[in-house]
Each structure stands twice: as structure tokens, then as C-alpha cells.
FIKOLZA-1660 file (N, C-alpha, C; in steps of 0.1 Angstrom, whole numbers, plus 5000, padded with zeros to 4 digits):
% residues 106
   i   px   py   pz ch aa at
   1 3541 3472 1831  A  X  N
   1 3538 3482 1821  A  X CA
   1 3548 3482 1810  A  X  C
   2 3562 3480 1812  A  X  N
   2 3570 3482 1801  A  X CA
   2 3571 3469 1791  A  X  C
   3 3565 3458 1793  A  X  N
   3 3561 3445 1785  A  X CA
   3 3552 3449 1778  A  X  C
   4 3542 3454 1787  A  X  N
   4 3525 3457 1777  A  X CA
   4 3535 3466 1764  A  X  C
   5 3541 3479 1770  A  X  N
   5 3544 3491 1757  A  X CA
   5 3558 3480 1748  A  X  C
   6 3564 3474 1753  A  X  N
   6 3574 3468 1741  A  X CA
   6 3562 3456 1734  A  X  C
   7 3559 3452 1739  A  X  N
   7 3544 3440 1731  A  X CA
   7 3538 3452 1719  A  X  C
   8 3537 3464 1725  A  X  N
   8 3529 3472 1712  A  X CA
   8 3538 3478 1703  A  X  C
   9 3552 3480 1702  A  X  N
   9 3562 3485 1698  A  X CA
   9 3567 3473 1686  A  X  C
  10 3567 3463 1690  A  X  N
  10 3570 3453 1685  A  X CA
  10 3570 3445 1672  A  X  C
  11 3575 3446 1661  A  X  N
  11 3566 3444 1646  A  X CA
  11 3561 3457 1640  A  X  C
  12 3560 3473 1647  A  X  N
  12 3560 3485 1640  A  X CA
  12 3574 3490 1632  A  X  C
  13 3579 3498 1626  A  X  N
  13 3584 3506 1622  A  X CA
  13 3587 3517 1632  A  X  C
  14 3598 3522 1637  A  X  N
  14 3601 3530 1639  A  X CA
  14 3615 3542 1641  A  X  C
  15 3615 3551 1645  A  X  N
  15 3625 3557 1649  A  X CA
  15 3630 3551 1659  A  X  C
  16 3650 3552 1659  A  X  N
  16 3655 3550 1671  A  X CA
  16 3664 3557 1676  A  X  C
  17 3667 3571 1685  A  X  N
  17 3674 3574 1689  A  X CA
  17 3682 3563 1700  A  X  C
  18 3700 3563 1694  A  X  N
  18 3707 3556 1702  A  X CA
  18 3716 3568 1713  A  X  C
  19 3724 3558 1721  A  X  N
  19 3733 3566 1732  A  X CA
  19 3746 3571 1719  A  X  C
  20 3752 3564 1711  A  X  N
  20 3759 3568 1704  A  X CA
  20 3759 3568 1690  A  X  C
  21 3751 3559 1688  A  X  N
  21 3754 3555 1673  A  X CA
  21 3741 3566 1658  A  X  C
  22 3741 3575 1669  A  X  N
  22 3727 3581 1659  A  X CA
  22 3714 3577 1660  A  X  C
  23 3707 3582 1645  A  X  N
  23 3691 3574 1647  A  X CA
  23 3691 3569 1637  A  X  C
  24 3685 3559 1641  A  X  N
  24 3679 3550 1629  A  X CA
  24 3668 3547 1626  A  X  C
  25 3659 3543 1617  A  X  N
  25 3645 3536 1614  A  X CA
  25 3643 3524 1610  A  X  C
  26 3636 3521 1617  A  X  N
  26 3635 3504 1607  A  X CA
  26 3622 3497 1616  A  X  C
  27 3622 3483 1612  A  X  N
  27 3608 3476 1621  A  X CA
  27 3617 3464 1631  A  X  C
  28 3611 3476 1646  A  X  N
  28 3617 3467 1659  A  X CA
  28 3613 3454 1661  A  X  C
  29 3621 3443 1660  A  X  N
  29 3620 3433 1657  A  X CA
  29 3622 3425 1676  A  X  C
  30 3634 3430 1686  A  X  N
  30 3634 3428 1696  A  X CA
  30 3640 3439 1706  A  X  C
  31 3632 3440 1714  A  X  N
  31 3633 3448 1728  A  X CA
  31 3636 3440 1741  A  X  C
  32 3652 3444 1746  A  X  N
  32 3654 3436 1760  A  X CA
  32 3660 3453 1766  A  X  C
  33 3657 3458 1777  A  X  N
  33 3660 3471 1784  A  X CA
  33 3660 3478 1773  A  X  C
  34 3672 3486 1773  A  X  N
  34 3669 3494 1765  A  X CA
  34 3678 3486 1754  A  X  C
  35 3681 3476 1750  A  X  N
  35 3686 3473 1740  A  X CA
  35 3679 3468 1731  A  X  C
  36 3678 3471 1719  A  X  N
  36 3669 3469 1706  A  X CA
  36 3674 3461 1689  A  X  C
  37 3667 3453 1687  A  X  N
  37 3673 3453 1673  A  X CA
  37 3664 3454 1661  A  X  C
  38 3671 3462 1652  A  X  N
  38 3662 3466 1640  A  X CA
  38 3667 3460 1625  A  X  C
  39 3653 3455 1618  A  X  N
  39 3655 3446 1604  A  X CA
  39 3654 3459 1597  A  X  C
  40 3659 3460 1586  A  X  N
  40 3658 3467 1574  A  X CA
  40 3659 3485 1575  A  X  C
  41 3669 3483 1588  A  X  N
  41 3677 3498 1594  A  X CA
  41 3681 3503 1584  A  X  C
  42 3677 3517 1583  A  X  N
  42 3687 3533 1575  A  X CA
  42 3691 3544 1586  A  X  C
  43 3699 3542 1586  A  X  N
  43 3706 3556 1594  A  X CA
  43 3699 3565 1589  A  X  C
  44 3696 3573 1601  A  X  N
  44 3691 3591 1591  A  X CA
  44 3700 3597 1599  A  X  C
  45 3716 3599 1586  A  X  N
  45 3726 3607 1587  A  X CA
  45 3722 3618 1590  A  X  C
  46 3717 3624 1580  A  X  N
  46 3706 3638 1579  A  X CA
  46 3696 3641 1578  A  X  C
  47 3686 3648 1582  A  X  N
  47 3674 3648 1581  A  X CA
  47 3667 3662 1581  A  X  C
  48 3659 3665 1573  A  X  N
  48 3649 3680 1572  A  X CA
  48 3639 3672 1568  A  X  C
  49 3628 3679 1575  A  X  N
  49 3614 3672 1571  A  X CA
  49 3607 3679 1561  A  X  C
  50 3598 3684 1554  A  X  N
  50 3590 3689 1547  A  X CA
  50 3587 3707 1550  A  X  C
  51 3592 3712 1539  A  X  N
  51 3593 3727 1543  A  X CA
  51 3577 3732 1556  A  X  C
  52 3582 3739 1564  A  X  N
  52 3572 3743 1569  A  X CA
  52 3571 3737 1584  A  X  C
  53 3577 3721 1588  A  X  N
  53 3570 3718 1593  A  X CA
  53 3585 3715 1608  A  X  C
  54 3584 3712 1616  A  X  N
  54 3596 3711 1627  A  X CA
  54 3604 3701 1623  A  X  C
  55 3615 3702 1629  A  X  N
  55 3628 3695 1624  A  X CA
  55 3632 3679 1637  A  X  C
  56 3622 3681 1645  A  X  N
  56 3625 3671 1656  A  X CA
  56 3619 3656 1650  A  X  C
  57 3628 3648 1658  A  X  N
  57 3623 3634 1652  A  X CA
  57 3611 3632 1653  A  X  C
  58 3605 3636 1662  A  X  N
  58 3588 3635 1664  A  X CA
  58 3582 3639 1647  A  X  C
  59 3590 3652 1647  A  X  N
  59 3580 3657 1636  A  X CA
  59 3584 3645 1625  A  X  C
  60 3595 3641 1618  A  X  N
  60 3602 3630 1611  A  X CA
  60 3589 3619 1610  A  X  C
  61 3587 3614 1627  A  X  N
  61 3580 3607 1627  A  X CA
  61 3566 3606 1622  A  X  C
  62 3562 3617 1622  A  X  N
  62 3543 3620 1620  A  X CA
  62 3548 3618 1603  A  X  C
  63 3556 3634 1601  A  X  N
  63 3556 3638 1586  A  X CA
  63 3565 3632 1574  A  X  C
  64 3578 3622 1580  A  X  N
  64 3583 3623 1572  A  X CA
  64 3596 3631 1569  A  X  C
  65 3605 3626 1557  A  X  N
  65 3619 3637 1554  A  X CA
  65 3619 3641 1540  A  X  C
  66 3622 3654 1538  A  X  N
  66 3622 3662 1527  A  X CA
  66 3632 3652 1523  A  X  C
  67 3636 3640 1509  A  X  N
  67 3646 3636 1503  A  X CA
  67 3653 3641 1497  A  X  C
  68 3656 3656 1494  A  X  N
  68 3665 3667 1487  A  X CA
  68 3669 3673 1498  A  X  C
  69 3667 3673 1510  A  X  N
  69 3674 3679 1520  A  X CA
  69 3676 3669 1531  A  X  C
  70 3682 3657 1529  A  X  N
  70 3681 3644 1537  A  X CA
  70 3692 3633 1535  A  X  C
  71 3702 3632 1542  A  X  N
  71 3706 3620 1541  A  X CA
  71 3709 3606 1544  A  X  C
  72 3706 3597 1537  A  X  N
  72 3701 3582 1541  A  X CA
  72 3706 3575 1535  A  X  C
  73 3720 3568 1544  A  X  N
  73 3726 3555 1532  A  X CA
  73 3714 3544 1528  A  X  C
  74 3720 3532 1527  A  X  N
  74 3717 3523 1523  A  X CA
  74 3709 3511 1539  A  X  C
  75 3702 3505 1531  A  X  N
  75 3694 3499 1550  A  X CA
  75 3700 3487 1552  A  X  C
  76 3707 3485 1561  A  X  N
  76 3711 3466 1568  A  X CA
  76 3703 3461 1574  A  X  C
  77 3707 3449 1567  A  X  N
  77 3693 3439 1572  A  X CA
  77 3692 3437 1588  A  X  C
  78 3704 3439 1596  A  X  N
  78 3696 3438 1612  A  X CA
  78 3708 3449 1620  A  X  C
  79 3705 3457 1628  A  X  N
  79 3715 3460 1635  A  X CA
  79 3711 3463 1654  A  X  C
  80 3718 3460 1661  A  X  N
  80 3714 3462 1673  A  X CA
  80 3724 3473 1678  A  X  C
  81 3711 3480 1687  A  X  N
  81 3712 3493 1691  A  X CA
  81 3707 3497 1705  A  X  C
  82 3712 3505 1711  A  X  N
  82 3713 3505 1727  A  X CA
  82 3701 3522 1721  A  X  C
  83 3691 3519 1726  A  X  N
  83 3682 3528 1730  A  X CA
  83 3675 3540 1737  A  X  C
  84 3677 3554 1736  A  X  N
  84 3670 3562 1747  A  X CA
  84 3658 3568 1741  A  X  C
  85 3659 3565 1728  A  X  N
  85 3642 3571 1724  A  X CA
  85 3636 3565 1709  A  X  C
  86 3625 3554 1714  A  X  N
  86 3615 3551 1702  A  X CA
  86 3608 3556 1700  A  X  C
  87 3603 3558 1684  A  X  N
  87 3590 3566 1681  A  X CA
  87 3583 3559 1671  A  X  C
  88 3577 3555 1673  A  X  N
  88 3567 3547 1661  A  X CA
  88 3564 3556 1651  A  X  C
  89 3560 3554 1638  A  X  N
  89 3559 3561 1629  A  X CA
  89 3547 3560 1619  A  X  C
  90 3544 3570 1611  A  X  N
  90 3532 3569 1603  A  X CA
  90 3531 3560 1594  A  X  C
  91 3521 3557 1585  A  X  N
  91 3526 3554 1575  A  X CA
  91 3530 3562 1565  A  X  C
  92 3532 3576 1565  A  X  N
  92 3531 3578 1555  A  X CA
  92 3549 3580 1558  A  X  C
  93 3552 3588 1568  A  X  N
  93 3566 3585 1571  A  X CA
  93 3573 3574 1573  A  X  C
  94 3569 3564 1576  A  X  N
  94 3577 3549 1568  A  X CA
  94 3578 3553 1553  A  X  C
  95 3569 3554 1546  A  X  N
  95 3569 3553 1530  A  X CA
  95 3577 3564 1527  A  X  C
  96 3579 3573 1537  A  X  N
  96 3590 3585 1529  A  X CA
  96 3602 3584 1538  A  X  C
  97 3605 3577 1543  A  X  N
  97 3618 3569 1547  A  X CA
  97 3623 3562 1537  A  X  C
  98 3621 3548 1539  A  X  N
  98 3618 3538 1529  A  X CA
  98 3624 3545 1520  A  X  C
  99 3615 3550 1513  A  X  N
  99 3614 3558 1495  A  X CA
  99 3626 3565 1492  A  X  C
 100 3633 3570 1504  A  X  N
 100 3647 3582 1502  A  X CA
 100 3657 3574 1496  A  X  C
 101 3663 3581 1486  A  X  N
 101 3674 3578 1475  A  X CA
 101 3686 3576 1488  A  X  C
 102 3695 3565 1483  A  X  N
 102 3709 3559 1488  A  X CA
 102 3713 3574 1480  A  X  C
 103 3720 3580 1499  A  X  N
 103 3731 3590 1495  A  X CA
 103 3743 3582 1493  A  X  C
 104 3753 3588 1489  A  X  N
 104 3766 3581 1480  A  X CA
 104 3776 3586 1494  A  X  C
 105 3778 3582 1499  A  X  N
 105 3792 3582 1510  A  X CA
 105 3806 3580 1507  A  X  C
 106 3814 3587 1509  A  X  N
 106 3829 3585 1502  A  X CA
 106 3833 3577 1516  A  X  C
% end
């Protein structure tokens, strides 16, 4: 069963809660246990989704992040990340991922 669900995860876009390193988004490129690696990763330092709507990555996931109340550096081209929770994501929340302005990091 867990071949079938990483075969379907595979080549999507998604959310990734890590054990340490935060969450990230990007398109899961390889899945071995829970270790994962992601092309075209943004940290979501910060995140609020769209007034009105829940603040959990699920919701992130369906709806997307308010980009005035959101922070998202810059995306690396591959980073590997030790895994406890994927979420595949919409399109419409890829596109408003994606889309969020490079916050400025001192």
C-alpha cells in the first residue's frame, strides 16, 4: 500500500511538514520512508491563509496563503527532507504559493 500512495504523490506539488526543519512546498520528486526530496522548495516561514478561512496546513493546502500576511523566502532548486506529513495541493494553492513575493530575510 505505501508504494501504491508514494507512486500517486510522486510528480504532485505538495506540502511538507518536516521532524525539524519546518514546512515546505514544492513537487515531490523522491520518496524513500519517510525521507523525501523536493525540486523548486519555499519554506513557508509564515503562513495565514485567506481571511475567513483556517490556518492549518490542510487549509494552506485546499486554499492557499494570504501573501500580505505570509512569509516565503526564495525556492531551492532541490532540498531533502525527513518527513511526518504530505499534503498534496490544489491548484489553485500551488499558484498562490508559487506566486508569493520573496520575503527579504536579514
Amino acid at each position: 500500500m505505501t508504494n501504491q500512495i508514494d507512486n500517486q504523490l510522486l510528480g504532485k506539488y505538495v506540502i511538507v511538514r518536516t521532524y525539524s526543519a519546518g514546512v515546505f512546498a514544492g513537487t515531490l520528486t523522491t520518496k524513500s520512508g519517510n525521507e523525501v526530496l523536493l525540486e523548486n522548495a519555499r519554506r513557508l516561514w509564515r503562513w495565514q491563509v485567506p481571511a475567513g478561512k483556517s490556518i492549518s496546513l490542510s487549509a494552506v493546502a485546499v486554499d492557499g496563503i494570504d501573501h500580505a500576511r505570509s512569509t516565503i523566502p526564495n525556492a531551492v532548486d532541490l532540498v531533502w527532507l525527513e518527513a511526518i506529513e504530505i499534503i498534496p495541493t490544489t491548484d489553485a494553492a500551488r499558484t498562490s504559493i508559487e506566486g508569493a513575493p520573496v520575503c527579504e530575510q536579514n
